[in-house]
C-alpha positions as a Python dict, from the first residue, in 0.01 Angstrom:
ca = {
    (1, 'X'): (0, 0, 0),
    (2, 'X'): (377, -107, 16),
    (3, 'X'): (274, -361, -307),
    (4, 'X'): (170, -27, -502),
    (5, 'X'): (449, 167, -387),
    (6, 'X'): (721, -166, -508),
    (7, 'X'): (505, -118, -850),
    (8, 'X'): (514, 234, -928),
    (9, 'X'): (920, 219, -813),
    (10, 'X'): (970, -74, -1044),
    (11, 'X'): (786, 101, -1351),
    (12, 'X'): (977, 462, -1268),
    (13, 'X'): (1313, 271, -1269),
    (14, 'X'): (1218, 125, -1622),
    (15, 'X'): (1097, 451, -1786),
    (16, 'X'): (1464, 573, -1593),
    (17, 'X'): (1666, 291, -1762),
    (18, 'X'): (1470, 298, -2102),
    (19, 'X'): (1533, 682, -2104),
    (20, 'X'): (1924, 639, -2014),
    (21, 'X'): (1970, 386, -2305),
    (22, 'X'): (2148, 530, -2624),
    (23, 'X'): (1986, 474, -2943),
    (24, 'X'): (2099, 183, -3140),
    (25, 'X'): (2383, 312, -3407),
    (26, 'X'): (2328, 274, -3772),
    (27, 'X'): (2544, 15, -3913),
    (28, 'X'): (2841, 219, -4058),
    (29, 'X'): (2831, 247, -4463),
    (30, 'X'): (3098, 10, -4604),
    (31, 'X'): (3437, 168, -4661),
    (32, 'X'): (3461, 269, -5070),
    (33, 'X'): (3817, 82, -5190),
    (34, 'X'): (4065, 305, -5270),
    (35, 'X'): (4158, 64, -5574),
    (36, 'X'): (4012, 177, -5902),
    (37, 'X'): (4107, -33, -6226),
    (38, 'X'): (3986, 199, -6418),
    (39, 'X'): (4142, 475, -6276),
    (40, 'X'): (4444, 302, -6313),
    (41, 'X'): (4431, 123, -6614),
    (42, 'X'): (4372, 483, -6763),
    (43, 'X'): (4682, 645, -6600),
    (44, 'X'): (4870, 312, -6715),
    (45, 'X'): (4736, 375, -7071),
    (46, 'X'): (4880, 755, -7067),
    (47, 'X'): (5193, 623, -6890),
    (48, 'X'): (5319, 374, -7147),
    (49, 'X'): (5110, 502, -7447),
    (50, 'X'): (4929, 194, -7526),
    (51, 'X'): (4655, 329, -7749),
    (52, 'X'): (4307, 203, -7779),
    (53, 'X'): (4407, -80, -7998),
    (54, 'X'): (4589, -229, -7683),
    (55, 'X'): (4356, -447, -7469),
    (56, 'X'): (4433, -380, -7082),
    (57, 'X'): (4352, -633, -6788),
    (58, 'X'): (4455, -493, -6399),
    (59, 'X'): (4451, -758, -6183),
    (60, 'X'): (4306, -754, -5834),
    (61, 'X'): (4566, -626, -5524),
    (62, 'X'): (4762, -827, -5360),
    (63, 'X'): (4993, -783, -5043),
    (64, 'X'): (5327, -594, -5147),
    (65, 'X'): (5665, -743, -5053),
    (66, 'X'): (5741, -417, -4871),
    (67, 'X'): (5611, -203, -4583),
    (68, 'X'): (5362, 99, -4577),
    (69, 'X'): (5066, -91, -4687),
    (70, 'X'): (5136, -91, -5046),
    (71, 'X'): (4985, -322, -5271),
    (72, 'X'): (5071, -536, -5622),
    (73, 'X'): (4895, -491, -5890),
    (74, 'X'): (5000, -631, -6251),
    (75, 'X'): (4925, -458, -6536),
    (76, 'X'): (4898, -670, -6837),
    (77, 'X'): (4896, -492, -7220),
    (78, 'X'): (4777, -720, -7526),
    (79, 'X'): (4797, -669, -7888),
    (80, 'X'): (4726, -942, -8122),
    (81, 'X'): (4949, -1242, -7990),
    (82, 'X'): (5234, -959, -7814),
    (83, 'X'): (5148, -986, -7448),
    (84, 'X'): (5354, -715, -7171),
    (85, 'X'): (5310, -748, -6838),
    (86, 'X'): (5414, -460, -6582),
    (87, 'X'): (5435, -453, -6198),
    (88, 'X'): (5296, -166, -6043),
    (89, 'X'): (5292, -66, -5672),
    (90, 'X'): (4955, 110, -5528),
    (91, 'X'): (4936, 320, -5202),
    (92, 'X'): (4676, 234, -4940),
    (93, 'X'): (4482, 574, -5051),
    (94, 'X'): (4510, 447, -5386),
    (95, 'X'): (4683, 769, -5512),
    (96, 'X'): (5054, 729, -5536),
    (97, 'X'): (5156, 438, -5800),
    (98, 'X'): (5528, 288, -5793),
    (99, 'X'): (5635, 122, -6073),
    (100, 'X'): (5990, -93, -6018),
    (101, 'X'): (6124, -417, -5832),
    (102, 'X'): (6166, -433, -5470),
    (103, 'X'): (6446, -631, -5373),
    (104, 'X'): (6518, -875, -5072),
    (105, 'X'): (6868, -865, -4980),
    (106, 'X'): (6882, -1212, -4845),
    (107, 'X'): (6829, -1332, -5186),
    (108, 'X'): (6955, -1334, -5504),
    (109, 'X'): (6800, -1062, -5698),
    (110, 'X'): (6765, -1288, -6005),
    (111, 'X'): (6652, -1609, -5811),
    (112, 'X'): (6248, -1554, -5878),
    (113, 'X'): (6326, -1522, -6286),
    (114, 'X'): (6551, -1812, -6267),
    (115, 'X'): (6274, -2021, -6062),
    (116, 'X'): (6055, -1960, -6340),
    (117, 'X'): (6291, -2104, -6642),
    (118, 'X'): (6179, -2455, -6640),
    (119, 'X'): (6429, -2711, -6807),
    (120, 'X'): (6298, -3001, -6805),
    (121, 'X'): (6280, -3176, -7171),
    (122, 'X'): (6431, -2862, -7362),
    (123, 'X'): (6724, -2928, -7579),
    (124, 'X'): (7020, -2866, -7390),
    (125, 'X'): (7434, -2857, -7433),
    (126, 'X'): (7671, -2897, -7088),
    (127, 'X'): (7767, -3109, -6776),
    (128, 'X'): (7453, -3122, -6588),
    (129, 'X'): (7490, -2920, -6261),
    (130, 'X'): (7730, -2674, -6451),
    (131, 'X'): (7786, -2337, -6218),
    (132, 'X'): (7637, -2094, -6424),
    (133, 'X'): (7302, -2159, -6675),
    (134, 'X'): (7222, -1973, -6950),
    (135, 'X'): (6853, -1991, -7131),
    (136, 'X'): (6823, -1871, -7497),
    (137, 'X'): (6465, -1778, -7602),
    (138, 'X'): (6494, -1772, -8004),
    (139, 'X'): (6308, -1742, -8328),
    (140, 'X'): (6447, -1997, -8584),
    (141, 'X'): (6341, -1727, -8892),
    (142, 'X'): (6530, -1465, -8659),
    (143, 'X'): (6875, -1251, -8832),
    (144, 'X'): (7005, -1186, -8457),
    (145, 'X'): (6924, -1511, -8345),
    (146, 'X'): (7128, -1692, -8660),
    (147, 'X'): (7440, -1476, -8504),
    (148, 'X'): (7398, -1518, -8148),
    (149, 'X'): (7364, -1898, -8207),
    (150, 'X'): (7660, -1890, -8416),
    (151, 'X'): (7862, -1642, -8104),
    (152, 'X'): (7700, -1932, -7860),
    (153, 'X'): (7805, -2246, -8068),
    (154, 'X'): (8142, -2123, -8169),
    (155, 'X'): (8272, -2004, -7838),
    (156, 'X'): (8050, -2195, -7561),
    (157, 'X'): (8162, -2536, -7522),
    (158, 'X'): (8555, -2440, -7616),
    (159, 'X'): (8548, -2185, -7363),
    (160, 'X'): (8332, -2304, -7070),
    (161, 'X'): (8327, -2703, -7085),
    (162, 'X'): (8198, -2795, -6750),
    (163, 'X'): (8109, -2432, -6633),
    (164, 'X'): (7795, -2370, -6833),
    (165, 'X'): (7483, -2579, -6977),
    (166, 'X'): (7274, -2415, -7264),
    (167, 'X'): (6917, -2477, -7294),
    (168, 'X'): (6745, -2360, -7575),
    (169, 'X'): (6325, -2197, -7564),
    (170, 'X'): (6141, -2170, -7882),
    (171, 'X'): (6005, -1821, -7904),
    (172, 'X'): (5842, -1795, -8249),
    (173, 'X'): (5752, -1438, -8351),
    (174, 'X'): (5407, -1553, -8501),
    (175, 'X'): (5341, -1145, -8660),
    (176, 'X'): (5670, -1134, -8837),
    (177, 'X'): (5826, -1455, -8907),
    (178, 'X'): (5564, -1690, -9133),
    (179, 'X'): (5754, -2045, -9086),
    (180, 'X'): (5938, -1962, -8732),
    (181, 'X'): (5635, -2152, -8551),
    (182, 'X'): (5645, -2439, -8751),
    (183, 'X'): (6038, -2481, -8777),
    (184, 'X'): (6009, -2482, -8378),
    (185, 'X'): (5753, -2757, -8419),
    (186, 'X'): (5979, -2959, -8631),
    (187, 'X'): (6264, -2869, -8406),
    (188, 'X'): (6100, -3018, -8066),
    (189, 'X'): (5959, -3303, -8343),
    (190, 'X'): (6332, -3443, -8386),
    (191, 'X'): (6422, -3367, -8020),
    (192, 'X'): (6201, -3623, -7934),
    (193, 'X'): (6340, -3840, -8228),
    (194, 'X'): (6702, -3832, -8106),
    (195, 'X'): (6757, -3544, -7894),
    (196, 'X'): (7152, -3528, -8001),
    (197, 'X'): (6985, -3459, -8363),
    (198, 'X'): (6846, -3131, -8270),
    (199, 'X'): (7155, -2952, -8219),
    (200, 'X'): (7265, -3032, -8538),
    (201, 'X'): (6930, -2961, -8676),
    (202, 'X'): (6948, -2605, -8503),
    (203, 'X'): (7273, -2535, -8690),
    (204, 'X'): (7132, -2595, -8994),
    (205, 'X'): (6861, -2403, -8988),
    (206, 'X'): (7027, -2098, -8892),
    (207, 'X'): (7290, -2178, -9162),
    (208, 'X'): (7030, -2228, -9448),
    (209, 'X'): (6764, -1937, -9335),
    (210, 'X'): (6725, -1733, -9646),
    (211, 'X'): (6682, -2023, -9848),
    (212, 'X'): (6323, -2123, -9642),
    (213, 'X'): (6025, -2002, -9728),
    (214, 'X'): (5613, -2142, -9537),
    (215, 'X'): (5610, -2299, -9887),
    (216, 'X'): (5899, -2534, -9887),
    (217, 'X'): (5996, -2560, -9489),
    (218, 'X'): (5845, -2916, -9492),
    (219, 'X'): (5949, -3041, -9806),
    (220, 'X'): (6354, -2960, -9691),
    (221, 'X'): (6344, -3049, -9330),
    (222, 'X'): (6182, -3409, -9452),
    (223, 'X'): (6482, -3426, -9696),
    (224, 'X'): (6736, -3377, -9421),
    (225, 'X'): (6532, -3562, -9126),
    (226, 'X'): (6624, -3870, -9373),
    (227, 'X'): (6976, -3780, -9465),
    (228, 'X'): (6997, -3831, -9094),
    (229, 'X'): (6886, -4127, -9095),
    (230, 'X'): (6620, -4093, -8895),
    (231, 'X'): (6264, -4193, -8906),
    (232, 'X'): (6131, -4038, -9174),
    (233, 'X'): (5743, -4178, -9104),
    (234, 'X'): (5746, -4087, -8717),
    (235, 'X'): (5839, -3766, -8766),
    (236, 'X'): (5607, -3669, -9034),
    (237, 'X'): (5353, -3760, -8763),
    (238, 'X'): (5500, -3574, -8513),
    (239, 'X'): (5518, -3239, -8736),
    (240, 'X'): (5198, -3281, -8956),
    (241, 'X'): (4977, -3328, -8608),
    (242, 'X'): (5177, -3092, -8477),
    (243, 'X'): (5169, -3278, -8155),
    (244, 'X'): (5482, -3088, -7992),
    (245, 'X'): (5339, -2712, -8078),
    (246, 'X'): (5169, -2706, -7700),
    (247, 'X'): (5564, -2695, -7576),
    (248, 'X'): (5612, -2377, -7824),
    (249, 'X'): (5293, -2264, -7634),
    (250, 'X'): (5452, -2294, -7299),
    (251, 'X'): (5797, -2189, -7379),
    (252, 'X'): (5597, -1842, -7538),
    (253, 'X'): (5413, -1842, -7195),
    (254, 'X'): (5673, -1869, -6973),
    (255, 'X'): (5879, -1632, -7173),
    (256, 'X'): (5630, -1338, -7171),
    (257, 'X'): (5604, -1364, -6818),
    (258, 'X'): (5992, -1302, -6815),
    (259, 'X'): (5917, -992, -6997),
    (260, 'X'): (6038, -1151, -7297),
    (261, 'X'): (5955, -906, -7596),
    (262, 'X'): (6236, -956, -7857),
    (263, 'X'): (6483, -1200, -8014),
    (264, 'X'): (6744, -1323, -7893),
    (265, 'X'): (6715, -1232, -7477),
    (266, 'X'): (6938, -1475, -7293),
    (267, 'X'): (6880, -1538, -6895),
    (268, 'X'): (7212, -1606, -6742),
    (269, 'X'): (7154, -1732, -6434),
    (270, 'X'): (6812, -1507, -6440),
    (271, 'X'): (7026, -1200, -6513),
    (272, 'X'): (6840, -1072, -6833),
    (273, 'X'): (7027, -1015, -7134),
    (274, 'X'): (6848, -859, -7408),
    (275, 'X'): (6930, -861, -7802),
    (276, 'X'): (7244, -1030, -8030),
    (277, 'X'): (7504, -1003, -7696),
    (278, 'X'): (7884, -1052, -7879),
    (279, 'X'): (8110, -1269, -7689),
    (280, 'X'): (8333, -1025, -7488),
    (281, 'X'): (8027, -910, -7314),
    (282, 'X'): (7843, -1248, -7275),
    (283, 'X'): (8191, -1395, -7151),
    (284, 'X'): (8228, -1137, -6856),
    (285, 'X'): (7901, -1155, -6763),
    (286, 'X'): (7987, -1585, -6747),
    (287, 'X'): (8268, -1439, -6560),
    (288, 'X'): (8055, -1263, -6318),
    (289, 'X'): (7841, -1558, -6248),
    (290, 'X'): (8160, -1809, -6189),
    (291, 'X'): (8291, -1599, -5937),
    (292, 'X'): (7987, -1479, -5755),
    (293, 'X'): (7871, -1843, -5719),
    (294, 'X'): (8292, -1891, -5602),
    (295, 'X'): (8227, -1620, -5315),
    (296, 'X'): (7799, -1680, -5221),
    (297, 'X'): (7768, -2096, -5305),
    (298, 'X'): (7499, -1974, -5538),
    (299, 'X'): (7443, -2226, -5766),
    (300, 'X'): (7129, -2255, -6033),
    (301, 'X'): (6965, -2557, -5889),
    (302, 'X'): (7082, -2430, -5544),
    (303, 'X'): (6833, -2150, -5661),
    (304, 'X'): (6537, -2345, -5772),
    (305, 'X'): (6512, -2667, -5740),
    (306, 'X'): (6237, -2819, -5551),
    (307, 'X'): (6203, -3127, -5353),
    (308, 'X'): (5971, -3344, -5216),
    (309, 'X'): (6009, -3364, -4800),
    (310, 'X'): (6207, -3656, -4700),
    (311, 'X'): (6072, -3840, -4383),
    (312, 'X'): (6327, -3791, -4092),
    (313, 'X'): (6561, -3538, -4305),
}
């Protein structure tokens, strides 16, 4: 008898329990993303007025440099070889856009431009570790560029001898300018030849512009390559292989991601300075740089460059 009673308790306390438990919950349906690329690439489009013969990429989100749960998103407009890239800002609902820079006061607000200038093997003019740097990205079939090389090489070195070094970027403007790509070509062609040449060579193709045309670009720059008296045969192979046109490449690259979009723009220092600048204004802008870097110890290289670790440093 007690063996049936122990039974029937044990079977009444699991119907009890099995009655008590909650049913199991339904896996919740994944959260929709409040990012839409189309949804922005669309508002983008009607923003900016980049028709439908403008090809738009969005990238994917990442983490914003600022608070509120914003996040980046690049915005990238291409039309034939013209590429504009523009940052925008995207709430956590994914309906409030900002576009803009956000700034962090403990560093220099033109240090991340500056850190993508890269120097290494482009022609250049100055003392090495000079206070202030300027980069000049330039078309060589350009009318503005002609006089801001001419405002640059007239007034640079007199002015600013150990203050400043000059590096020049090839930015060819394929659409508009027929022999700009390959007179860039030839340009980093005799850099590698004798890189004191190319200055010279850059002064003389600025001086002699309207007389170039696709047609007879090689035939001159031969002519003077061996009034220089340099070699002739090496740099015939250079230009007709075109073996230094993957540095034009880069130099385009890295310029578009500056926001690069016209000729002459000028980085002093990664301040941006768009179009033909006259001297007065490019001077106090030097000006500027000199004495900041006098009061901060800002320096370009104190900016950017990088370093393997040193053991016990």
């Amino acid at each position: 008898m007690r063996i049936l009673f122990l039974a029937a308790a044990a079977a009444c306390l699991s119907w009890t329990a099995a009655a008590q438990t909650p049913p199991a919950k339904r896996p919740a349906a994944a959260k929709k993303s409040a990012f839409d690329k189309k949804k922005v690439e669309d508002y983008v489009r009607h923003l900016l007025l980049w028709g439908p013969q403008i090809t738009v990429a969005v990238s994917d989100p990442v983490p914003a440099p600022m608070p509120g749960g914003y996040s980046e998103v690049k915005v990238t407009g291409s039309y034939q070889k013209v590429s504009v890239d523009e940052t925008f800002y995207l709430s956590a609902d994914g309906s409030r856009l900002i576009r803009g820079a956000v700034y962090d006061m403990a560093v220099n607000p033109f240090a991340k431009d500056l850190a993508q200038i890269q120097t290494h093997g482009q022609p250049s003019l100055g003392p090495a570790g000079a206070p202030v740097l300027i980069a000049v990205y330039s078309d060589f079939q350009c009318g503005y560029c002609r006089e801001e090389a001419k405002v640059l090489r007239d007034n640079l070195a007199q002015t600013y001898p150990k203050e400043v070094r000059l590096y020049f970027k090839d930015f060819p403007l394929d659409q508009i300018h027929p022999w700009a790509r390959a007179a860039s070509i030839a340009g980093k062609c005799i850099y590698r030849l004798n890189p004191d040449a190319f200055w010279e060579y850059h002064d003389w193709i600025f001086d002699k512009q309207a007389e170039f045309t696709p047609e007879n670009l090689k035939e001159k720059i031969i002519a003077w390559v061996g009034a220089k008296k340099l070699d002739s045969v090496q740099f015939g192979r250079c230009f007709d292989s075109r073996a230094t046109e993957s540095e034009i490449d880069r130099n385009l690259a890295e310029g578009r991601a500056l926001r690069v979009d016209s000729t002459p723009t000028l980085f002093v220092n990664g301040r941006k300075v768009p179009g033909s600048a006259p001297w007065p204004q490019l001077k106090a802008i030097i000006d500027w740089e000199l004495d900041y870097g006098k009061r901060t110890g800002f320096t370009p290289e104190s900016c950017c460059e990088l370093k393997l670790p040193i053991p016990g440093s």
